[in-house]
N, C-alpha and C positions, 0 to 999 in steps of 0.2 A: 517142582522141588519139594522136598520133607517139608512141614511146617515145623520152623524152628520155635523155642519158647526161651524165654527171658533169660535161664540160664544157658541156654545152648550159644544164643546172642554175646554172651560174656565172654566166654573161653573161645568162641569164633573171632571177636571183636580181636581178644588180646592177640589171640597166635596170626593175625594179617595183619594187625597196626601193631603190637606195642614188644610182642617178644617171637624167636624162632618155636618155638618148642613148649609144651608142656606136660609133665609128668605126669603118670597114674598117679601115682602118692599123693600129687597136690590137686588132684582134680578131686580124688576123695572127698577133700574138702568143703566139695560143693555140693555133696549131697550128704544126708543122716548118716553118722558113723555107728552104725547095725548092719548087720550081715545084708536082711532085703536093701539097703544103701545101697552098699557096695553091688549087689545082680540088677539092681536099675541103673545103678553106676554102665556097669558094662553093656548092658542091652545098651541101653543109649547110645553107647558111643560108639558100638556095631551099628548102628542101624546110621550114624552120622557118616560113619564110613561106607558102609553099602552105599548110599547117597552120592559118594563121592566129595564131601563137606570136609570130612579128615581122613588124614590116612596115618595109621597106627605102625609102629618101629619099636621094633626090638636093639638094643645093643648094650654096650658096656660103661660102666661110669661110675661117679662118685655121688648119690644120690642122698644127702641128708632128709631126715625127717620132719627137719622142720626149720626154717629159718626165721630171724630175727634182727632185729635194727644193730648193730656192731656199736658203731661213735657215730655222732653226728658233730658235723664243723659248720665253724662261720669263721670270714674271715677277719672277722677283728678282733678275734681269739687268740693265744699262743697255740702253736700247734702240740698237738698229744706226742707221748713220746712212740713212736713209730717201729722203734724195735720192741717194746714192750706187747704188741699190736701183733708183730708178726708173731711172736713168740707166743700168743695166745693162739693166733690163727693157725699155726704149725700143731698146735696140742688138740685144737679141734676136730680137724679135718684128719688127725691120725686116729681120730674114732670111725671115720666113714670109711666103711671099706666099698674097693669095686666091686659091681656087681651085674648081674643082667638086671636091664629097666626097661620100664615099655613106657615109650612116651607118644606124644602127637603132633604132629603139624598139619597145618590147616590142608586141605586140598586143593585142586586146581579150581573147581567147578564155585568153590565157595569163593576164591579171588576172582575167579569172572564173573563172580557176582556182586560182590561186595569191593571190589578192591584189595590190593595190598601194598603193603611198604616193608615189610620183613619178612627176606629171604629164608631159604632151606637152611639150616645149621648142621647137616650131616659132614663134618671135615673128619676131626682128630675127637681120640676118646674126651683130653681136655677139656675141647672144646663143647665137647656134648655136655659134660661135666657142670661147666659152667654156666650154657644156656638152660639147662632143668632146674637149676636151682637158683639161675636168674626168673627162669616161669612161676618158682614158686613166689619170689617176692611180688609179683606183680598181683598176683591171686591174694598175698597177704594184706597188700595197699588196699586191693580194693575191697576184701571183706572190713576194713580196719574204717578206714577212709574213702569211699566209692569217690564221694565229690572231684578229690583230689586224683584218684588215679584217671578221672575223664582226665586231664592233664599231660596224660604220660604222653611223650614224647620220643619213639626208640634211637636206638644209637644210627641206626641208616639216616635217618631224617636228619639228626644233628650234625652228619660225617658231611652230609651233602652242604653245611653251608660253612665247612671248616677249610680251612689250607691245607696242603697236600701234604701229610704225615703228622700233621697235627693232633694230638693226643685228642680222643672222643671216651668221654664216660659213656654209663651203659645206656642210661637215658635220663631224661629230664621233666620234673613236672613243669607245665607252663603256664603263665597267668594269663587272663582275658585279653593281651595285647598280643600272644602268642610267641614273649618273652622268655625266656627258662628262668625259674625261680629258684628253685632246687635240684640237683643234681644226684643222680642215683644209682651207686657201684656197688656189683654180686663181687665179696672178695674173696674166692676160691684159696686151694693148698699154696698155688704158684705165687699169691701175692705175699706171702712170708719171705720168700727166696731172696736172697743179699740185704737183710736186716730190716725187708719192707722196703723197697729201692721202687716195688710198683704204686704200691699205699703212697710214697711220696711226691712220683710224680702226678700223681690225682692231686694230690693236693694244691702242690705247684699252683699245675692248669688251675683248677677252680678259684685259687686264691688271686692270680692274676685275670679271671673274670669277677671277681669281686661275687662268684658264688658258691653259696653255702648248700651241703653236699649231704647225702648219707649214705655211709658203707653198713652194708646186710650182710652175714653172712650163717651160715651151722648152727643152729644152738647147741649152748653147752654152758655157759656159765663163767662167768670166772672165780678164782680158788681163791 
């Protein structure tokens, strides 16, 4: 097998433990933003693929450029006003437009080696949508905060010890007992829709596990 090196380890790690999917855009990240970056960018991740370690996809999607912490909750807080929220989130994401992206998931050869716990994410555009620029936050936790994203926990892992239709956020950091500490939601276009009716029920759920949460989403600012 290639010999992988410490970056390759990271983005291998995330797309079999911690998210489906990760973006060119947000992989950039990972190497010097200069032209030679981005052609070692690519060799590499041709040559991870040749391997058989990832395999590369083309499709369609709402791809921002960069994401960023939204609100963060606890629950002994009042809650934020939730339509104000979506109404931001509706103004943002009418900046992204769709587009073709090229993104990755890990390969077969890298989960029969390493293991995995998160599945292929190829369904609906949406859904693409939303696993790429869930990929990005994970990539932004751990450039931000590595300690913490050892933590992450994906949403399969949490669905698996939930009841049957039970609301699952996207995933969860966890503390040394293997507890969820924090709770961590990509809030896409669709979470605006009925005044933030989805923003709420996150909330809900977290607030009746007594845990405190953060929504990521686009950047952009507010006016």
């Amino acid at each position: 097998m290639i010999q992988t090196t410490e970056r390759d380890c990271l983005f291998l790690h995330a797309l079999l433990m911690c998210v489906p999917c990760l973006g060119r855009s947000a992989l950039r990240t990972l190497w010097p933003h200069n032209l030679s970056g981005e052609e070692n960018m690519d060799r590499r991740l041709y040559q991870l693929c040749e391997a058989g370690l990832l395999v590369r996809h083309t499709g369609y999607a709402q791809e921002a450029e960069a994401v960023e912490l939204f609100y963060f909750r606890t629950p002994d807080v009042p809650p934020p006003d939730f339509g104000a929220l979506a109404w931001e989130l509706t103004r943002r994401w009418e900046r992204v437009p769709f587009g073709k992206v090229v993104f990755y998931t890990a390969g077969e050869k890298a989960a029969r080696h390493y293991g995995r716990t998160v599945t292929n994410p190829l369904k609906s555009a949406s859904s693409l949508s939303h696993h790429i620029n869930f990929g990005a936050v994970f990539l932004r936790l751990a450039d931000l905060c590595p300690d913490l994203a050892r933590g992450w926990v994906s949403e399969e892992v949490l669905a698996a010890a939930r009841g049957h239709g039970e609301k699952v956020i996207d995933a969860a950091l966890v503390d040394s007992t293997g507890t969820p500490a924090l709770g961590i939601e990509m809030a896409g276009a669709s979470y605006a829709a009925s005044n933030g009716k989805r923003l709420r029920a996150i909330d809900a759920d977290c607030a009746a596990r007594g845990l405190p949460y953060e929504v990521w989403t686009v950047t952009g600012g507010r006016r």
